[in-house]
C-alpha positions in Angstrom: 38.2 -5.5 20.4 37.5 -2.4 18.3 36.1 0.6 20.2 32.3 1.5 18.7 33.4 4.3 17.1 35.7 2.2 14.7 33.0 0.1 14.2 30.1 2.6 13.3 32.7 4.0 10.8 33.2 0.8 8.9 29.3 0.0 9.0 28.7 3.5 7.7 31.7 2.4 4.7 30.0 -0.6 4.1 26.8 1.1 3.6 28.5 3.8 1.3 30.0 1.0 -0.8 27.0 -0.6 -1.2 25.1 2.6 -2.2 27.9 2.9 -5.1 27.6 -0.2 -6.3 23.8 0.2 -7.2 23.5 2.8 -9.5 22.7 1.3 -13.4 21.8 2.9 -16.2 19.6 2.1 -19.4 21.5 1.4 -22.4 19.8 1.6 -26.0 19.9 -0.1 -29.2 22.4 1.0 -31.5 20.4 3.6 -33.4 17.8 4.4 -30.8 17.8 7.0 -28.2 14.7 5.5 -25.8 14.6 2.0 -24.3 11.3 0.6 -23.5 10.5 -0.7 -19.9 7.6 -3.2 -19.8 4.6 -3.2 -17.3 5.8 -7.1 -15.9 8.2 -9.6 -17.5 5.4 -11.7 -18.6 4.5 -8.9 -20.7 7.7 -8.9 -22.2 7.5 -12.9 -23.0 4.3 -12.2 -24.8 4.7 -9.4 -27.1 8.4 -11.0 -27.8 6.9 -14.7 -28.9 4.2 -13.0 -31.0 7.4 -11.0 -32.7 9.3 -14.0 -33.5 6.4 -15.6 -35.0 6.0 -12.9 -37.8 3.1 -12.2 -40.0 -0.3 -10.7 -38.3 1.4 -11.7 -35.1 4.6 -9.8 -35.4 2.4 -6.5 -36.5 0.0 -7.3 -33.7 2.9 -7.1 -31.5 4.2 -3.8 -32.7 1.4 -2.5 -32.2 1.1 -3.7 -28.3 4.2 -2.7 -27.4 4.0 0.9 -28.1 0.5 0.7 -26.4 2.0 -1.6 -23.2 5.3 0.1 -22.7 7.1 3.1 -21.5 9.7 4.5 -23.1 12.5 6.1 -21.2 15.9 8.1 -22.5 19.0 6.3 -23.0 21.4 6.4 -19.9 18.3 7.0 -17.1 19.4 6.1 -13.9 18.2 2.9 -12.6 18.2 0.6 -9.6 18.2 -2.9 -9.8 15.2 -4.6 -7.9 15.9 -8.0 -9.5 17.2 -9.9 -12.6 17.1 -13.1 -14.2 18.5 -14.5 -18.1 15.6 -12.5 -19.8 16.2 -8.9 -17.7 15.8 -7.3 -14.9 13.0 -5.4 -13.1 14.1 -1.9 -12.5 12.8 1.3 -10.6 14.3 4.8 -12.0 16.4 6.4 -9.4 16.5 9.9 -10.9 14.8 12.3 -13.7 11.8 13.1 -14.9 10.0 9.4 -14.1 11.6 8.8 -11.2 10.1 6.1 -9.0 8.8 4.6 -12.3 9.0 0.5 -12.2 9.2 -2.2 -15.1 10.8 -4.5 -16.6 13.8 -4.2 -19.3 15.6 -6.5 -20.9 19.3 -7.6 -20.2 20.8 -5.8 -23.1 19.0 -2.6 -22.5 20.9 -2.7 -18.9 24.2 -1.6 -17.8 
């Protein structure tokens, strides 16, 4: 039976480990150096559906995005909350917005 010293020290690895694994970052488009983080992922189905359907609707979208969105430098720290096919809601770790929360999509997430 291990003594409780042994066993506080591999609890304490465990939580070390799991402290490691959670650190993510933002990742850009090729060609852009800011990734925009969305208020909700709803938000994100909205503006995205009013892109792909073009015309007034595509501009309308354009212009919604920049007014609903945040835009954060490629490579800020993040931590995962929770994620799905479309993304993942995030809250910055470190920097400038710290403690700042949205939603990004998946490709924007590393």
């Amino acid at each position: 039976m291990p003594t409780p010293r042994i066993r506080s020290a591999a609890i304490a690895l465990a939580a070390l480990m799991m402290l490691a694994g959670c650190s993510h970052k933002l990742v850009a488009t090729p060609g852009q150096t800011q990734v925009s983080i969305y208020p909700d992922e709803n938000t994100y189905q909205k503006l995205s559906q009013m892109k792909a359907q073009g015309g007034v609707a595509g501009m309308l979208s354009g212009m919604g995005e920049n007014l609903a969105t945040g835009k954060l430098d490629n490579q800020t720290p993040v931590k995962i909350i929770s994620s799905d096919d479309l993304g993942s809601n995030v809250e910055v770790s470190d920097g400038p917005s710290k403690g700042m929360k949205g939603f990004v999509p998946k490709a924007n997430v590393d």
